[in-house]
C-alpha positions as CSV (number, residue, x, y, z in Angstrom):
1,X,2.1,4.1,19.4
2,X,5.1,6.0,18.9
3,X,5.2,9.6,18.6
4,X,5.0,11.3,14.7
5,X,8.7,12.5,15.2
6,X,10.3,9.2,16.3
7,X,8.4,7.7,13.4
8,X,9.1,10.6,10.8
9,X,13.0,9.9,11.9
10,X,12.3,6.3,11.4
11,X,10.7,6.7,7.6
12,X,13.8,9.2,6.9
13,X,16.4,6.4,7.7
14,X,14.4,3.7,5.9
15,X,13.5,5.9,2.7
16,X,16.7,7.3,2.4
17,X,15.2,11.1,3.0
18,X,12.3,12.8,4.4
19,X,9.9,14.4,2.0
20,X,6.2,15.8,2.0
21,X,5.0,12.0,1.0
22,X,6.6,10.5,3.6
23,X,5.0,12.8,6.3
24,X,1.8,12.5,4.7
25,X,2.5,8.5,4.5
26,X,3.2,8.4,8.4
27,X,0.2,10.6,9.2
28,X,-2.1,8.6,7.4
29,X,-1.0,5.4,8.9
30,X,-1.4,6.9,12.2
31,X,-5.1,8.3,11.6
32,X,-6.1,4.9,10.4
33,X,-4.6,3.1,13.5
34,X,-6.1,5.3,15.8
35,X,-9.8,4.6,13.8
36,X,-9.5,1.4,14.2
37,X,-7.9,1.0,17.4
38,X,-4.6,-0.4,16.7
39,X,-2.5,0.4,19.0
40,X,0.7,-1.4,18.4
41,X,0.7,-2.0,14.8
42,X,4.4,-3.6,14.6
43,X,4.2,-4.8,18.0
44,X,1.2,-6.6,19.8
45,X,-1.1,-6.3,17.2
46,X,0.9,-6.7,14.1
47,X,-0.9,-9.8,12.5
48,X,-4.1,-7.4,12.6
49,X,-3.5,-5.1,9.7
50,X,-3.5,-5.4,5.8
51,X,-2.8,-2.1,4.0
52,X,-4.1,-1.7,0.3
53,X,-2.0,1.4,-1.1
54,X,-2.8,3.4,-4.7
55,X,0.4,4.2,-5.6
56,X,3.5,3.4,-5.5
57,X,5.6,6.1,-4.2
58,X,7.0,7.9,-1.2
59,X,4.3,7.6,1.0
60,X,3.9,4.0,0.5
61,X,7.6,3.0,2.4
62,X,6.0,5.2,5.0
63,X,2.9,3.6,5.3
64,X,4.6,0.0,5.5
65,X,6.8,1.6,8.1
66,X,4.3,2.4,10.7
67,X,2.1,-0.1,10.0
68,X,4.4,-3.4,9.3
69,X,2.5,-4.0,6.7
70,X,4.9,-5.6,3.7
71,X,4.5,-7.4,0.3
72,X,6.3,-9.9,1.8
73,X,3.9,-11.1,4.3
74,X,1.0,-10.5,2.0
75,X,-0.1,-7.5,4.3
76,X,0.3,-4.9,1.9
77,X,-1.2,-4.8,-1.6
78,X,-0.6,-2.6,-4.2
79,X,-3.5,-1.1,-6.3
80,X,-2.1,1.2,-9.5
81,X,-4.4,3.4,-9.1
82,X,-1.9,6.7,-9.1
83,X,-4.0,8.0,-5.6
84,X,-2.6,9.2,-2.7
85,X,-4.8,6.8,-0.8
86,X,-4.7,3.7,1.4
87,X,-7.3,1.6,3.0
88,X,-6.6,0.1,6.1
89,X,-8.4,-3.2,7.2
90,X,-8.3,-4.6,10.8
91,X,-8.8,-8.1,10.7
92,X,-9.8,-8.6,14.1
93,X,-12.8,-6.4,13.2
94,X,-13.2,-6.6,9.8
95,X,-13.5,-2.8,9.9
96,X,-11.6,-0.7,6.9
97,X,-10.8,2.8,6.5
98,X,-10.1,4.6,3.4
99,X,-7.5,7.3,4.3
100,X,-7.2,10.4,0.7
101,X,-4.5,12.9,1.1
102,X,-6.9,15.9,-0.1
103,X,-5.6,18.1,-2.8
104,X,-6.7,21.4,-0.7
105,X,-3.9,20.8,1.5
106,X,-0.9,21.8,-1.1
107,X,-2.8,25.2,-1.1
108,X,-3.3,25.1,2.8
109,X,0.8,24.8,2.8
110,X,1.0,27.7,0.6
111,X,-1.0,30.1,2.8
112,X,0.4,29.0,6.1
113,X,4.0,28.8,5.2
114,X,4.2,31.6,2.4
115,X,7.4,32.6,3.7
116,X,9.1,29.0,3.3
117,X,10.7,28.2,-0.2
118,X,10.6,26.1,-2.4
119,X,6.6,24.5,-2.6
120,X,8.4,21.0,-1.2
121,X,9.6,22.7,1.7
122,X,6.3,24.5,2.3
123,X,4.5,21.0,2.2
124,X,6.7,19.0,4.9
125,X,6.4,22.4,7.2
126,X,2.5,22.4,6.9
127,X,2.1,18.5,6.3
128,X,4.1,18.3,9.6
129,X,1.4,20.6,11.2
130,X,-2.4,20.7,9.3
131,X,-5.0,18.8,11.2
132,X,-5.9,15.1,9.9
133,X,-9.3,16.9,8.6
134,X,-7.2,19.5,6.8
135,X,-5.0,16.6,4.9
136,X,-7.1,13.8,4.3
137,X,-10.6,12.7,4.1
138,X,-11.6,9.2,5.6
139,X,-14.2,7.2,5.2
140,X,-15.5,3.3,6.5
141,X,-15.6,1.0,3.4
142,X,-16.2,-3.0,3.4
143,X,-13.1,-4.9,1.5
144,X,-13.9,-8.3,0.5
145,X,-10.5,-10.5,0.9
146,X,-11.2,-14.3,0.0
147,X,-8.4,-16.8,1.8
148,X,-6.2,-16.7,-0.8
149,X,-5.5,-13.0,-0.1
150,X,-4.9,-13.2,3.6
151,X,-0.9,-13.5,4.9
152,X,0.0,-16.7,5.8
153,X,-2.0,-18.2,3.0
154,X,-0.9,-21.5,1.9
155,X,-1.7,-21.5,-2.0
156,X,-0.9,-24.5,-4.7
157,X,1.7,-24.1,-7.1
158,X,1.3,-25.5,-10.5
159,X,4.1,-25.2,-13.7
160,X,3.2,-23.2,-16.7
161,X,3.0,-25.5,-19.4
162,X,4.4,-22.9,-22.4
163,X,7.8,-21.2,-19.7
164,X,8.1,-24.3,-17.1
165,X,7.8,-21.6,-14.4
166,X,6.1,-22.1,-11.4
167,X,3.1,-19.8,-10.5
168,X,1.8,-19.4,-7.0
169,X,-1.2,-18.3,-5.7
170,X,-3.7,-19.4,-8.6
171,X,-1.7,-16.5,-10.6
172,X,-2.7,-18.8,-13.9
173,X,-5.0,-19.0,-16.5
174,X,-6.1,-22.3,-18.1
175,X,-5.8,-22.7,-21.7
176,X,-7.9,-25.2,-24.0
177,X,-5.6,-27.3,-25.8
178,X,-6.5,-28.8,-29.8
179,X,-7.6,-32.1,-27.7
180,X,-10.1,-30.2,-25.4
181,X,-7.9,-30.9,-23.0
182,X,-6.6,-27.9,-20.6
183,X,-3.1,-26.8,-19.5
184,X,-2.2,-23.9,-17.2
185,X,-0.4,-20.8,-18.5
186,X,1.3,-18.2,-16.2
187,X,0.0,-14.7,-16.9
188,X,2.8,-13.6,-19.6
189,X,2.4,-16.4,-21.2
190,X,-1.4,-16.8,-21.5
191,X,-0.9,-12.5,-22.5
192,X,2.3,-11.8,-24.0
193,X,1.0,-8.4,-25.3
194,X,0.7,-7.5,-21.3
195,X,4.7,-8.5,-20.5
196,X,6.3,-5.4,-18.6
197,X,9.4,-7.2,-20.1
198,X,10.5,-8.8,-23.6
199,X,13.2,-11.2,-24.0
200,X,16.3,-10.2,-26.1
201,X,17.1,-12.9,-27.8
């Protein structure tokens, strides 16, 4: 495993800066490999890890960074929870970790760096520095993935019978027609009310 430096430097290039989330991102990462043994997590044993992250911001890149976990491959997965939280699962194993950034620690940064200004400054100094047992709490949890969740998972694809769009991944919902017949609708088209977007015209 590369040292937290190299890999802070690392995050700060790929994030576009360095902040207290990132740090906290890379040192979470890190405590989970090390629970579960991964050594190598973008190297030797990079098929071995899906991350499931609760939020989606700085810490997130971070964690993807030193894990290798990506959307892309289906190795990380996005909960909106609004936590600064990640469970880690090692395939091999079937072991998971649970990783929470405690809230304590912003106050732990306050009374060990008192002299450092502003409160985001004071955070990457002590975040750089507090033990994992001052910054997070972990804890072994069972996650339940079925095939279809796993990377490499080769899913159908069917049409959406209202927007002709294709939908992988069983991403669908089956709607009874006035025949009794059925016909698959993608998800904004089965619940428009739930669209993050609305057409213009």
């Amino acid at each position: 495993m590369e040292s937290l430096n190299d890999l802070l430097q690392q995050a700060e290039v790929a994030h576009g800066h360095l902040c207290a989330g990132q740090i906290l991102g890379v040192r979470m990462a890190l405590m989970a490999c090390c629970a579960l043994g991964v050594k190598e997590p973008r190297g030797a044993d990079r098929k071995r890890l899906v991350c499931f992250v609760e939020i989606d911001r700085c810490a997130t890149d971070a964690i993807g960074l030193v894990t290798g976990c990506r959307l892309g491959r289906r190795a990380l997965k996005f909960r909106d929870w609004g936590k600064m939280a990640a469970t880690f699962v090692d395939l091999a194993s079937g072991r998971a970790v649970r990783v929470v950034a405690l809230e304590s620690s912003r106050e732990l940064a306050k009374a060990r760096f008192p002299h450092v200004e502003p409160a985001a400054a004071q955070q990457k100094a002590a975040y750089r520095t507090l033990s994992d047992e001052e910054l997070f709490s972990a804890q072994w949890v069972q996650v339940e993935m079925s095939p279809e969740e796993m990377p490499g998972f080769k899913g159908g694809r069917v049409q959406c019978a209202v927007c002709g769009e294709g939908v992988n991944f069983g991403r669908f919902e089956m709607q009874a027609n006035a025949d009794g017949t059925e016909r698959p609708l993608c998800r904004s088209c089965a619940r428009p009310e739930l669209r993050y977007w609305k057409p213009i015209d």
